[in-house]
N, C-alpha and C positions, 0 to 999 in steps of 0.2 A: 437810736433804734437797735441796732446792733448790741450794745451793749444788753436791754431790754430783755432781747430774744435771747442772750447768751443765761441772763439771771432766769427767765421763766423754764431755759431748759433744765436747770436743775433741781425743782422740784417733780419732774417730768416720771412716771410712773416706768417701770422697764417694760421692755416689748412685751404682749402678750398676744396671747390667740385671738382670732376673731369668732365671730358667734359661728361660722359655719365650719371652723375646725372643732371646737368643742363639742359641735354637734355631730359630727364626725365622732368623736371620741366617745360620745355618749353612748352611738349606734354600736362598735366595737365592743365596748361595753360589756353589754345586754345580747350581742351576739356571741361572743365570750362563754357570759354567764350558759346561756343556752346551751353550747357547746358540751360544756362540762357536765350538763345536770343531761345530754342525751346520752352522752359516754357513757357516764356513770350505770345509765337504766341500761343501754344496750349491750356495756359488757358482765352485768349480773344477770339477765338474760339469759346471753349466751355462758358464762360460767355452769350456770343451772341446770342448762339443757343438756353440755359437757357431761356434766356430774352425773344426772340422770341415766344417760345413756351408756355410761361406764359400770354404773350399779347394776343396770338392766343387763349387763351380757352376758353370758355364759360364763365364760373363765376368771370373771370379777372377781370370785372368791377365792380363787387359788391364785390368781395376782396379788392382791391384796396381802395374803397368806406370806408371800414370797418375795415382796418390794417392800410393803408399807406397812412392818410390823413395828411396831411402838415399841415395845420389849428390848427390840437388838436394836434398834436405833440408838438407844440409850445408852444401852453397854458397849454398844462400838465408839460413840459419839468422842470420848476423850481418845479412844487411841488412834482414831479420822482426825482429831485438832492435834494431837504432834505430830501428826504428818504433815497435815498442813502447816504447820511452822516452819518446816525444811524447804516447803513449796514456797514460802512466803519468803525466806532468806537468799535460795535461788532464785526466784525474779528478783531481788531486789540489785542483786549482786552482777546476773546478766543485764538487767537494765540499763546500770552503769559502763558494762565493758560493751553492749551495742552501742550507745550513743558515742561511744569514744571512737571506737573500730566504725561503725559507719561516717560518722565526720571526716577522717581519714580516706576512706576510700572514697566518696562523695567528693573532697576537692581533689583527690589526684584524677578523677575522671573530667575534671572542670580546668587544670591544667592545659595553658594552651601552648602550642609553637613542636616544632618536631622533636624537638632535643627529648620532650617530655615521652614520646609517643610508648615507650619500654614501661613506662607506670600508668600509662592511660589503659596499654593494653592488660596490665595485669590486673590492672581494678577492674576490668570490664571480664575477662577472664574471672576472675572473685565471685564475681555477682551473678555472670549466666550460669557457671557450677552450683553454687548454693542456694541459688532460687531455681532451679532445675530438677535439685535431690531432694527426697522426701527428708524432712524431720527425722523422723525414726531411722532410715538408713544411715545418716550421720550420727546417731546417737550410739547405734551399730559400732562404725567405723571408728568414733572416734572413743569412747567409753570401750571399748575390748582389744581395736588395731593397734590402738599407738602406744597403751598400757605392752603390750607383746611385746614393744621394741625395744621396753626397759632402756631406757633414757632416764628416764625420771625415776623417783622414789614411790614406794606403792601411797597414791592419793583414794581419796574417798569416791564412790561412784555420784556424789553429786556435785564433786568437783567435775570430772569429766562429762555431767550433763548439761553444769552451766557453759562450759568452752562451746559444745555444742550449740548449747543456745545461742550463742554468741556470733558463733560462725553463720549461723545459718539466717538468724533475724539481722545482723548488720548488712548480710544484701540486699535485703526488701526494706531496710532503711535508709543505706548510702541511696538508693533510689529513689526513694518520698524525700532525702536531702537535696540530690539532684535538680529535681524538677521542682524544687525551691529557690535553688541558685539559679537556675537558667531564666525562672520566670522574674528577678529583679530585673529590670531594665538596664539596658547596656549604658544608659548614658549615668549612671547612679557609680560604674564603675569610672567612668572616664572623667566625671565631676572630681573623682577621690582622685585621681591620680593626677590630674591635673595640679592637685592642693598640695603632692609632695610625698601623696601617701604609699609605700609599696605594693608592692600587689599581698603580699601578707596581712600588713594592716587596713588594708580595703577589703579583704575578707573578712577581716574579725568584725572592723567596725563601722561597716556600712552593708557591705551584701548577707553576714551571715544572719544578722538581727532581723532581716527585712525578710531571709528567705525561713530563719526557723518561725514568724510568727505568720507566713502563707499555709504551714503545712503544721500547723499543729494538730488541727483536728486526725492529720492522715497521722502521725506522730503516737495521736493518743488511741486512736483504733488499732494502732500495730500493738500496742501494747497491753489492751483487753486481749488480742489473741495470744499474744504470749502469756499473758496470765493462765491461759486454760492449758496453753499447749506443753507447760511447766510439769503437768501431770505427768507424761511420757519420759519422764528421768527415771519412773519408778522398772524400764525396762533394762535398765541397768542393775538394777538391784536396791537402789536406793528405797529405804523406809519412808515412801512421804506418804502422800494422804489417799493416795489412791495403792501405791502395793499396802499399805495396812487394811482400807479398805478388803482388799484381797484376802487378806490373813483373817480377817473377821468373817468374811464369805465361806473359807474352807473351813471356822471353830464353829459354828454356828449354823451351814447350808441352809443360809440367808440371804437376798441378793439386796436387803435393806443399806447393807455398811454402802454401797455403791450408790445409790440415793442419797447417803446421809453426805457422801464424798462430795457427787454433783451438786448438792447445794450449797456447799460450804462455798465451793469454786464459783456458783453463781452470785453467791452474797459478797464473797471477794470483789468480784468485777462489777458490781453494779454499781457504785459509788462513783467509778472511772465511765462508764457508761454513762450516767446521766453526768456528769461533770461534760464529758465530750457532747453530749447532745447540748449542751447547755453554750459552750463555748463555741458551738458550731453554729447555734441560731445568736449568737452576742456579733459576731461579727460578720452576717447573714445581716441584721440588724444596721450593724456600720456602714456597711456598703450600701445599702440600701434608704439610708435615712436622708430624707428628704427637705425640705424648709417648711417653716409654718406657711398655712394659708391666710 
């Protein structure tokens, strides 16, 4: 008999849903589908009414005149994209010296026992100073102060605006690091250490993996704002896509180049935007998935 039941399991079809998940899924659906076809009507709608009402107002035409001229759009349009090339090399270049300078101050804040407390306190020190100071003030200080002190050799001003960025996004990063490592579970540490492992390698290879994939979404939203806030190097002096913007504004007494700037920097970030919304309902998803019915 046994043998029997063991033969007839193996032609045995794999699990599947029952009629009343499907029909669950079916309702999803067509509620779905709904969804999309009311958007769609209700945000054309309201676009139109937008539209309307901005045609309709008084100073439409000299807005128009002064923002949304097609003509200088055009002829700024190349000298907005090598700017934003500089913008695009600068973030790419800060991005890498935040994630290194925040992982560093993030475990020395994570450091436990007294001996440590000289580097707990300086990371913690690190992080209330530069998430305290505006952006721009350190762009200030550190793009015109530290150039004065002639230490260094004369660098570019977008060198001095990526340190900046640096400084200043790795403390609102070592923080979204933080509250990554604190929230693995304590026994995740003491399972590693148990096995032999230091406390070094229990960070790399058990808490860090576990806390950078809690905090990615907060990760990748620190870094649509650094995309925009990239712009503000141009206070230095740097040619990026917004002081050329600038330079097209005073050839032209147009205020188009600054629109054409703002959307280039919105076309930048949206890729990373919907990537993070995407990644943010994938594991919204995970957490929440359930068993067939």
């Amino acid at each position: 008999m046994g043998g029997q039941g063991d033969r007839s399991d193996v032609g045995r079809a794999p699990h599947e849903p029952s009629e009343l998940e499907l029909g669950r899924r079916a309702w999803r659906r067509k509620q779905t589908t709904r969804s999309v076809l009311v958007s769609l009507a209700s945000t054309v709608v309201f676009a139109t009414l937008l539209v309307l009402a901005l045609r309709a107002s008084p100073g439409w035409a000299r807005v128009q005149d002064s923002f949304l001229d097609p003509a200088t759009a055009r002829e700024s349009l190349p000298r907005v994209l090598d700017g934003l090339w500089l913008n695009l090399r600068v973030l790419l270049a800060a991005s890498a010296g935040v994630l290194v300078v925040a992982l560093v101050v993030a475990t020395l804040r994570t450091l436990r026992g007294p001996v440590f407390f000289p580097l707990r306190a300086l990371a913690a020190g690190y992080t209330d100073l530069f998430r305290g100071t505006p952006l721009i003030i350190v762009l200030y200080v550190i793009g015109f102060g530290v150039p004065g002190l002639q230490l260094f050799g004369r660098m570019d001003a977008a060198f001095w605006g990526t340190i900046a960025l640096v400084l200043t996004y790795s403390a609102y990063v070592a923080e979204v690091f933080r509250a990554g490592i604190d929230a693995v579970h304590p026994s995740q540490r003491l399972a590693a250490r148990s096995l032999g492992l230091t406390h070094g390698q229990t960070m790399r290879r058990v808490v860090l993996p576990q806390a950078v994939r809690k905090v990615t979404p907060a990760l990748m939203n620190d870094f649509v704002a650094m995309q925009k806030d990239v712009g503000l190097i141009s206070v230095l002096g740097a040619v990026d896509a917004v002081r050329a913007a600038q330079i097209e504004v005073a050839q032209h007494y147009d205020f188009t180049p600054y629109v054409v700037a703002g959307l280039l920097f919105v076309a930048l970030a949206l890729p990373v935007i919907r990537l993070t919304d995407w990644y943010a309902a994938r594991l919204r998803a995970r957490e929440q998935m359930g068993s067939l019915v």
